[in-house]
C-alpha positions as CSV (number, residue, x, y, z in Angstrom):
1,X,59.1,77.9,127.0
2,X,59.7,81.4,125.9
3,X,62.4,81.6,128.1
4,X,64.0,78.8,126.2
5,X,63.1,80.5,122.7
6,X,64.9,83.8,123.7
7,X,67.9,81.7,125.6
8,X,68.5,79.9,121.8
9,X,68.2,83.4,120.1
10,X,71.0,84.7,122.4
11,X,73.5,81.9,121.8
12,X,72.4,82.0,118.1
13,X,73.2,85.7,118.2
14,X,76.3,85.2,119.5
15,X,77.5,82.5,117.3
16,X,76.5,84.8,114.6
17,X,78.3,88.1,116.1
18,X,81.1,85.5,116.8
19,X,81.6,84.2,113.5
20,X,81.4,87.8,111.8
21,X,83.8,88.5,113.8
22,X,86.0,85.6,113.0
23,X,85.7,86.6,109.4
24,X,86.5,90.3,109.6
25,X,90.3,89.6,111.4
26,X,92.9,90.2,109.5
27,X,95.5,87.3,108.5
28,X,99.2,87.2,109.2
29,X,100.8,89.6,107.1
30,X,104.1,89.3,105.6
31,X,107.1,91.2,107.2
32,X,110.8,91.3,107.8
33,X,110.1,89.2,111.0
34,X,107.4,87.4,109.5
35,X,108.4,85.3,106.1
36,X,106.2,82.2,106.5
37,X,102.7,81.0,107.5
38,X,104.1,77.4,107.7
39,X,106.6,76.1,110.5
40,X,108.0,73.6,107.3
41,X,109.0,76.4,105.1
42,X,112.6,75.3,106.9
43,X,112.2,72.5,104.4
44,X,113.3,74.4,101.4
45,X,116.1,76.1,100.3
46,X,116.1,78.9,98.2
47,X,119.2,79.9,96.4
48,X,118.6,83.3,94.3
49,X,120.2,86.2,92.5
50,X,119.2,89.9,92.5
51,X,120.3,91.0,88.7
52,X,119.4,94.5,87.8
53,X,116.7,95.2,85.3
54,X,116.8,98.2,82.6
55,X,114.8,100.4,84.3
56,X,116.6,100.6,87.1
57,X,114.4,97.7,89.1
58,X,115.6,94.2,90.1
59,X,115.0,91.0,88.6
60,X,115.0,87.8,91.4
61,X,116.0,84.9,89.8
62,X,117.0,81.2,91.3
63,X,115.2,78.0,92.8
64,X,113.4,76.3,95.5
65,X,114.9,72.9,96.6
66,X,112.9,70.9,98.9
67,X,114.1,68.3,101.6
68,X,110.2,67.0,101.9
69,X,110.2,63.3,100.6
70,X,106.9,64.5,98.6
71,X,105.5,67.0,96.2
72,X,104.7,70.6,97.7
73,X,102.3,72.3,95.5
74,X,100.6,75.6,95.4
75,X,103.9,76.5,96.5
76,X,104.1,81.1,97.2
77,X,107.1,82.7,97.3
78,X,107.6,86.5,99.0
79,X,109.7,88.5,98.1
80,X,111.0,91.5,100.2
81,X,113.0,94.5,99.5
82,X,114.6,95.9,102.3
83,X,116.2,99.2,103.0
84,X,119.4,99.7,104.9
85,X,117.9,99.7,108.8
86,X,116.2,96.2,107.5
87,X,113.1,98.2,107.2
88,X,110.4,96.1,104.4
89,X,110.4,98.7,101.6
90,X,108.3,96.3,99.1
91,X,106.9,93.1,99.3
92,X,105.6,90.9,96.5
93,X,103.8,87.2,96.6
94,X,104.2,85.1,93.7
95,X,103.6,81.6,93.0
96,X,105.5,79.5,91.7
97,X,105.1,78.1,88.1
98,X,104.7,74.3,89.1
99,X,104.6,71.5,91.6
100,X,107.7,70.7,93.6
101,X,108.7,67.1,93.2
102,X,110.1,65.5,96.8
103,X,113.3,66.1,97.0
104,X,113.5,68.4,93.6
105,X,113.4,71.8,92.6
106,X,111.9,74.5,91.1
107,X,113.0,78.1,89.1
108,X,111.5,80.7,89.7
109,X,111.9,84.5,88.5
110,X,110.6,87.6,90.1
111,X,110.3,90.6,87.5
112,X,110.0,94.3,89.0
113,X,111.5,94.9,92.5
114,X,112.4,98.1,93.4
115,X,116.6,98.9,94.0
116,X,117.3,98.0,97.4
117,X,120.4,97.4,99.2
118,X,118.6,93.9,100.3
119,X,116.1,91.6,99.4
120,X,114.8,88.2,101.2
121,X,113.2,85.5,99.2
122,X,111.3,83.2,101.4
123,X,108.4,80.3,101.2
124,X,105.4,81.9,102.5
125,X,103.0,78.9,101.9
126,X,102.2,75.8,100.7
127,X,100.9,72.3,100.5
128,X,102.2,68.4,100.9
129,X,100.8,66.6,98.4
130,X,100.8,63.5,100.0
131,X,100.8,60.3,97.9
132,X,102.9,61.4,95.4
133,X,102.7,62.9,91.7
């Protein structure tokens, strides 16, 4: 009987130790190799602008067109400055301002990126809405 007790301690334990560990990983970060958590981001198309800002920064400026036959909401863009090697020199995740419709589109403008010689605008995540608006 104890030796049952101290057996369901252990596994508790280690559920316990497992879970913490679980918790502390760290998530996919963004990168110039890595622009999406979500295999679908293929289903939008983003068509943007860099335009320069006054002090010297970038503004980027366009919309997200989706080819999904329903809503995407909670919809993050990221945004990446890169230098001339394609080295990430800034990064930035913004959402964007509403729900995509199926089959619609979306503006969006990014204030404050540093000057680069290029920037990447991708869909980092989102969500179907399935049903419909």
């Amino acid at each position: 009987m104890i030796v049952g007790k101290m057996a369901r301690s252990i596994v508790a334990a280690g559920m316990l130790i497992a879970a913490l560990a679980g918790c502390a990983t760290t998530g996919t970060q963004p990168s110039a190799s890595v622009t999406s958590l979500n295999p679908q981001a293929k289903s939008f198309k983003i068509v943007w602008e860099a335009t320069p800002e006054r002090d010297g920064e970038r503004r980027l400026q366009g919309y997200v067109e989706s080819s999904l036959g329903e809503p995407a909401t909670r919809v993050e863009l990221l945004a990446l400055a890169l230098d001339a090697s394609g080295n990430v020199t800034a990064q930035r995740l913004v959402w964007l301002p509403a729900t995509i419709p199926g089959l619609g589109r979306v503006y969006f403008d990014i204030p404050k990126m540093p000057a680069a010689p290029e920037y990447r605008v991708s869909v980092w995540s989102f969500d179907r809405l399935k049903g419909g608006m």
